[in-house]
Residue frames relative to the residue before (quaternion, step in Angstrom):
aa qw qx qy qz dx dy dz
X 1.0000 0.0000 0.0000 0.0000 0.00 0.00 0.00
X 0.6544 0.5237 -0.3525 0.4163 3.57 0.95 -0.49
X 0.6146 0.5252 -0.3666 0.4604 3.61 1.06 -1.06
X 0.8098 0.1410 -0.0706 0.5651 3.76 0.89 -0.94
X 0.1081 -0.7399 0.6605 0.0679 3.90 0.43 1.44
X 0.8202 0.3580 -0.2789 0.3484 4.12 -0.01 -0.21
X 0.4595 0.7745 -0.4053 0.1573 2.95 1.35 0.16
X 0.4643 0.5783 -0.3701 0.5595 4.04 1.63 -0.24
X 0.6058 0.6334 -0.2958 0.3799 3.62 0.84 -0.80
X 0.5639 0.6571 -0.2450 0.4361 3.10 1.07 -1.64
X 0.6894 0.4433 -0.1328 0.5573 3.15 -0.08 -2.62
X 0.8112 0.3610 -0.3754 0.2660 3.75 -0.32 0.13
X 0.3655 0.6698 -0.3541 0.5407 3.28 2.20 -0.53
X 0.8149 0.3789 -0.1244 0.4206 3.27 -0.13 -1.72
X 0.5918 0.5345 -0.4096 0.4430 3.64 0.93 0.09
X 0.5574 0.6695 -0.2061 0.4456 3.05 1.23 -1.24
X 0.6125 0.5128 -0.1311 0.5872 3.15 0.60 -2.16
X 0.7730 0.3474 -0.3666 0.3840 3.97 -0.48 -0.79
X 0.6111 0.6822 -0.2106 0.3417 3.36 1.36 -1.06
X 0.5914 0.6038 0.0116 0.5343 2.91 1.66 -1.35
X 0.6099 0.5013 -0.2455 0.5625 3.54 1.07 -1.03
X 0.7654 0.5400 -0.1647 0.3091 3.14 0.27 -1.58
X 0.6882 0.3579 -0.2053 0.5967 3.52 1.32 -1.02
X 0.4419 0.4593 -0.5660 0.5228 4.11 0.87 0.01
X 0.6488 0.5711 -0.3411 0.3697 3.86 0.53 -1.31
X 0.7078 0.2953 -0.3350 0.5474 3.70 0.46 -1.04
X 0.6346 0.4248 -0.5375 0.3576 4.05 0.23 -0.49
X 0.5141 0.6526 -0.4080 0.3787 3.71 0.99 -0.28
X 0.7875 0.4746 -0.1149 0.3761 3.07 0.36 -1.49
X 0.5357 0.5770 -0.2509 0.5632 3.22 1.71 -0.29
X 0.7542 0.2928 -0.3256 0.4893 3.34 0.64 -0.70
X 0.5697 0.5933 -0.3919 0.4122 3.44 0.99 -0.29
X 0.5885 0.3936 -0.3489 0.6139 3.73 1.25 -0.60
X 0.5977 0.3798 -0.5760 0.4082 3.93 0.32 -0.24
X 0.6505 -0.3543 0.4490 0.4997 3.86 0.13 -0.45
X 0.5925 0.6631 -0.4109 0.2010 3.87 0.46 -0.32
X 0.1873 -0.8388 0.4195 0.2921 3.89 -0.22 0.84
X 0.1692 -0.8114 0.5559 0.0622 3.32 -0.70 0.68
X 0.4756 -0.6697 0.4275 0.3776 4.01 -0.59 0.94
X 0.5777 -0.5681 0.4664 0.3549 3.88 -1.30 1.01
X 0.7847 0.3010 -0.3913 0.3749 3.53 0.08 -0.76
X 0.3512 0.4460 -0.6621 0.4892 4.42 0.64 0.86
X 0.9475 0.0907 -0.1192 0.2826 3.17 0.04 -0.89
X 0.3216 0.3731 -0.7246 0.4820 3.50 0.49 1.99
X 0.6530 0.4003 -0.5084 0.3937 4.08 0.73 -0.45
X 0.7538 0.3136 -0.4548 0.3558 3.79 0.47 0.11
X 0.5980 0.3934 -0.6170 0.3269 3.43 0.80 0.46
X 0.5438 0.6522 -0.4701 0.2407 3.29 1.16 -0.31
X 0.6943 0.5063 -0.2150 0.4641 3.20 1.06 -0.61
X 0.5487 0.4328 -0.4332 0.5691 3.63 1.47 0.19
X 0.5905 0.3792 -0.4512 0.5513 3.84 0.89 -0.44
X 0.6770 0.6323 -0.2953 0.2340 4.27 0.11 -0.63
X 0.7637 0.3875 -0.1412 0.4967 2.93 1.28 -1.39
X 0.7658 0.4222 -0.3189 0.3655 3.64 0.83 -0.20
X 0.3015 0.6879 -0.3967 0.5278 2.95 2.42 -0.32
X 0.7527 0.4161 -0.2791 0.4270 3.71 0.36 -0.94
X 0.5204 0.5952 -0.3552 0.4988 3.67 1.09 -0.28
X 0.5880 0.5609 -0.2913 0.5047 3.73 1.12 -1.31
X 0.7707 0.4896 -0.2505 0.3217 3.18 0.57 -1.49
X 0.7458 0.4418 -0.2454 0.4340 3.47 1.00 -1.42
X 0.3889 0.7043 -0.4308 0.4089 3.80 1.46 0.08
X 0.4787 0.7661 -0.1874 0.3858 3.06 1.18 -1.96
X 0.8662 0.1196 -0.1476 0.4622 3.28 0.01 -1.10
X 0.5346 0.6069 -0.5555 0.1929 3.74 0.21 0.26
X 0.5220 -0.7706 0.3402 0.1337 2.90 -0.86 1.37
């Protein structure tokens, strides 16, 4: 805990943050199935951010010692 004092902090960001991604993603996809058009680059930045933030969850796992 001393080598990595933020490490609970972190894992709770990136939950948050993936959590967060993920539900912008499904309110998309809803409106896109109601018929609403929505511009391509909102939605490559929210899958990016549904592929990013748990990527970063994988990663910070990775290192526990």
């Amino acid at each position: 805990e001393s080598q990595t004092p933020f490490r609970g902090l972190r894992r709770i960001l990136w939950i948050a943050f993936s959590g967060s991604a993920f539900l912008g993603l499904l309110i998309m996809l809803s409106k896109i199935a109601s018929g609403n058009q929505l511009k391509l680059d909102n939605l490559l930045i929210q899958i990016g951010a549904c592929i990013l933030f748990p990527f970063l969850i994988f990663l910070d796992k990775g290192k526990e010692d």
